[in-house]
C-alpha positions in Angstrom: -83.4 219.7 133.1 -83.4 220.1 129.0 -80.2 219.8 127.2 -79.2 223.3 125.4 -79.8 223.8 122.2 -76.4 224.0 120.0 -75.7 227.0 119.1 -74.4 226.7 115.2 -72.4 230.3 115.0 -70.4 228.9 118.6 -69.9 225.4 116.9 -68.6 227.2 113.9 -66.2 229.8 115.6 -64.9 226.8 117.4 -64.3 224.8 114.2 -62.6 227.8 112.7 -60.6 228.3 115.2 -59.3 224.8 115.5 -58.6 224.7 111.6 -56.7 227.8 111.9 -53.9 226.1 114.2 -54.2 222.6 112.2 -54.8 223.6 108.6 -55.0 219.9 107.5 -57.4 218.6 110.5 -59.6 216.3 108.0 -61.9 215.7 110.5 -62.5 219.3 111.5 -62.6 220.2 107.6 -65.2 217.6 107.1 -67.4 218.9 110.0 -67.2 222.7 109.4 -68.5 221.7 105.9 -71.0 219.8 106.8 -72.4 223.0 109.8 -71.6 226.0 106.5 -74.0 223.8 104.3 -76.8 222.9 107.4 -76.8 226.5 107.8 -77.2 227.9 104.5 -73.1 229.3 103.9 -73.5 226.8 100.5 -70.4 228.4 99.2 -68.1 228.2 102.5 -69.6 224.7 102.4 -68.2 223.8 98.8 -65.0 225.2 100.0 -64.2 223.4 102.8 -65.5 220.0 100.4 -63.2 221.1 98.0 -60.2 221.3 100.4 -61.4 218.1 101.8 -61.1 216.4 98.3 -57.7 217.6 97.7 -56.3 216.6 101.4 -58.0 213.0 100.7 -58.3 212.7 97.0 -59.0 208.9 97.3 -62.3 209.6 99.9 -65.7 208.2 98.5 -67.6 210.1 100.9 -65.6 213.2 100.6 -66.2 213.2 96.7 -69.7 212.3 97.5 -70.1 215.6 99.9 -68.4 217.7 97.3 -71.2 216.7 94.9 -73.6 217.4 96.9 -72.2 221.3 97.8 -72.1 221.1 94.1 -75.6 220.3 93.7 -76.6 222.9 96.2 -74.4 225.6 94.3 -77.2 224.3 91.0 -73.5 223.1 89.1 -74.9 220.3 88.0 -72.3 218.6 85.7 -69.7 219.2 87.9 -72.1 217.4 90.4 -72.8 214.5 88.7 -68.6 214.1 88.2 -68.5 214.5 91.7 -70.8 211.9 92.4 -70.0 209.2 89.3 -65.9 209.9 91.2 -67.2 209.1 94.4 -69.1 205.7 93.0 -65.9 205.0 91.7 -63.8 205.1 94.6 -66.4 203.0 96.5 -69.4 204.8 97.6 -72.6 202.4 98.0 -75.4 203.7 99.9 -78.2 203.4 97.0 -81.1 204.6 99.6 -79.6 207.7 100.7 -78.3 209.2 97.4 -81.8 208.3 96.0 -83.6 210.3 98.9 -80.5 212.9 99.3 -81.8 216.2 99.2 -78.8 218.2 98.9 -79.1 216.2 95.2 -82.7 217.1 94.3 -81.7 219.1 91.7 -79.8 216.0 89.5 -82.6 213.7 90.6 -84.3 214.3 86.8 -80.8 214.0 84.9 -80.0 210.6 82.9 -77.2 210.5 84.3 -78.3 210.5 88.0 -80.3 207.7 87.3 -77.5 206.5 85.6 -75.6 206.0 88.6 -78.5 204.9 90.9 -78.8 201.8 88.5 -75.1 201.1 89.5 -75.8 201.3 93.0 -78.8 199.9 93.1 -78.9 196.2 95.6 -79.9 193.1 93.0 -82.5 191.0 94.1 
């Protein structure tokens, strides 16, 4: 027997409907964001990021998903904020922001590099 396929507009309702009775559900907030931008809803995406960043102002990888709603959303400079704040507060994965492509649209931009050269493991 084959598992079912997940059905994304189910997964969401569900979501929604458990961040409507707990408002400040990290978890959840972090996950809706994540099924919004999977499924094209780039805007609802960048808002659950943003709430996420101002629930957990002090998260690398929430800063980090923020920048790359941002990307998505072609704000580059607010992007590239995003993503130098994340760096900041911690964030190290070199190999997936260079292959990221929610960020292909900052992968030309100085600054971009910039930021890869920071992260980037010394040999």
């Amino acid at each position: 027997m084959s598992k079912p396929k997940p059905d994304p507009a189910f997964e969401m309702a569900f979501f929604e409907s458990v961040l409507r009775r707990a408002p400040q559900y990290t978890e959840v907030i972090e996950i809706l964001g994540g099924l919004y931008t999977k499924h094209g809803r780039i805007a609802d995406g960048l808002r659950m990021d943003r709430r996420l960043v101002r629930l957990l102002p002090e998260n690398a990888t929430a800063h980090y998903n923020l920048a790359c709603s941002l990307a998505l959303m072609k704000r580059r400079g607010d992007a590239l904020r995003s993503l130098q704040r994340a760096v900041e507060l911690g964030y190290r994965d070199f190999d997936w922001m260079a292959q990221d492509p929610d960020l292909e649209d900052l992968k030309e931009h100085p600054e971009f590099a910039a930021l890869l050269d920071q992260l980037k493991p010394q040999s």
